[in-house]
C-alpha positions as CSV (number, residue, x, y, z in Angstrom):
1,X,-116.2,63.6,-56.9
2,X,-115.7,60.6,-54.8
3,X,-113.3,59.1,-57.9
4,X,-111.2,62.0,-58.7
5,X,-110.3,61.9,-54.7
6,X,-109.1,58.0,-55.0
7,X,-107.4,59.0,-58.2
8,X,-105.5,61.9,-56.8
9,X,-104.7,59.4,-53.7
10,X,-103.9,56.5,-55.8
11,X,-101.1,58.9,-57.7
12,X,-100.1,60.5,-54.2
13,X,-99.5,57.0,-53.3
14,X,-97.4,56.2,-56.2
15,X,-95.5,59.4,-56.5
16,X,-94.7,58.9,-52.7
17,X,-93.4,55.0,-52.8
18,X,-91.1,55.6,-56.4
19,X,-89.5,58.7,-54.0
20,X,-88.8,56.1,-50.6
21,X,-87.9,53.8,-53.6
22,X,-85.1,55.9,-55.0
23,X,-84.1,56.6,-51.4
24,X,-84.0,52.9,-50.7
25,X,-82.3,52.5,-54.0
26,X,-79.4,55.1,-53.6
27,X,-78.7,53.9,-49.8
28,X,-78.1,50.5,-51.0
29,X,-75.6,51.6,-54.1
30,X,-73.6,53.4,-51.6
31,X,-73.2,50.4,-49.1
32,X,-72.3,48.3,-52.3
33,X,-69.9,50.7,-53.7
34,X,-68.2,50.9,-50.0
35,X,-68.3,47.3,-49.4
36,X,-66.3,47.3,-53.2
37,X,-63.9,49.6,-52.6
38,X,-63.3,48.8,-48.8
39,X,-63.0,44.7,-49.7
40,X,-59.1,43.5,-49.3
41,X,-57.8,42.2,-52.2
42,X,-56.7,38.4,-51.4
43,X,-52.9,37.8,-52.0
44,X,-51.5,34.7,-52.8
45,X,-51.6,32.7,-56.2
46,X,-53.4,29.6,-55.7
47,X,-56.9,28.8,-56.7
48,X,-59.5,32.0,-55.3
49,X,-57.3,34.4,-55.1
50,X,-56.8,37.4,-57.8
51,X,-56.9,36.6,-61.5
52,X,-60.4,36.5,-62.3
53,X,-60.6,33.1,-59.6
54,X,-63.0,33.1,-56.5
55,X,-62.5,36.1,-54.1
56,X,-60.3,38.4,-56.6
57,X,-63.5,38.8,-58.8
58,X,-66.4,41.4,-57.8
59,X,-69.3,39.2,-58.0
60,X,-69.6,35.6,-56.2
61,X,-70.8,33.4,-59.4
């Protein structure tokens, strides 16, 4: 008796951290995706700006 009651909390446990997970994981795709489509594009046309150089690309490596 005693094992089926830690089993049934063990997967109560687990059932209930992937749901705050998928919360957690939406929340933070939205921020990204507005912090995307809010970001200014740079202007100008030396190094870092636009064309695939520095700021102009969507990731920082």
């Amino acid at each position: 008796m005693l094992i089926v009651l830690l089993i049934v909390l063990i997967v109560f446990g687990l059932g209930f951290v992937l749901h705050a997970l998928w919360w957690i994981a939406v929340v933070l795709f939205v921020l990204w995706l507005l912090g995307f489509l809010i970001r200014r594009p740079s202007s100008g046309s030396g190094p870092g700006s636009g064309a695939g150089t520095g700021r102009g690309r969507w990731y920082r490596w």
